[in-house]
N, C-alpha and C positions, 0 to 999 in steps of 0.2 A: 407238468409242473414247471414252471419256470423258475429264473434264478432266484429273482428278488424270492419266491416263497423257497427254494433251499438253502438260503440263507436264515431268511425268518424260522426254518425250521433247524436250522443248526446253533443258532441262538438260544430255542427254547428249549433243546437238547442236553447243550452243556449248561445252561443255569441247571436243568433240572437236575443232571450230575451234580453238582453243586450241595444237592440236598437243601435247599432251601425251605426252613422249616422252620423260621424266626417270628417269632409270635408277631401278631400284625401286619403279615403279607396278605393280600388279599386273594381271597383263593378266586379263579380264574383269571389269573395274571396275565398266561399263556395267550387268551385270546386277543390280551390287548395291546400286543407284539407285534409292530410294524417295522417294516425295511424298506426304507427308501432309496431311493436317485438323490445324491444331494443336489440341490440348487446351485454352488460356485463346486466346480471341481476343485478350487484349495482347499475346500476341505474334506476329500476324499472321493470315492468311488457311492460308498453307500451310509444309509445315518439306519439309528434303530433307537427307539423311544425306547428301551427298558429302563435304562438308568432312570427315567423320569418314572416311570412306575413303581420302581422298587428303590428308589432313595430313602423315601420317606417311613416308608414299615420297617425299613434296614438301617433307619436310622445315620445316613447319610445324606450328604448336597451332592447332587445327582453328576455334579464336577468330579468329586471324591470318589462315588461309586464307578464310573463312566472310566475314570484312570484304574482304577483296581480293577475290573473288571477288562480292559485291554493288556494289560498285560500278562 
């Protein structure tokens, strides 16, 4: 297993802690949970597209979710 996927799977881990069970997620969310390398190191080590998955069924701008979700 390499990093990028113990990451990806530590991501899917704690949303799933989370309980996420808000009407309108889409169920197999899980799979479409990526972690990347980012492109310019200013902006970090690694990127993960969930915010952009679950913005919208959660009813957040995946800016809004993406800060909530960091801290």
């Amino acid at each position: 297993m390499n990093l990028l996927a113990v990451f990806q799977d530590y991501i899917i881990k704690s949303l799933a802690f989370l309980n996420l069970k808000a009407e309108g997620i889409p169920s197999g969310w899980q799979e479409k949970v990526t972690v990347t390398l980012t492109r310019d190191p200013s902006h970090g080590d690694l990127a993960t597209n969930v915010a952009m998955i679950l913005a919208k069924p959660l009813g957040y701008s995946p800016k809004a979710l993406a800060e909530q979700l960091s801290t």
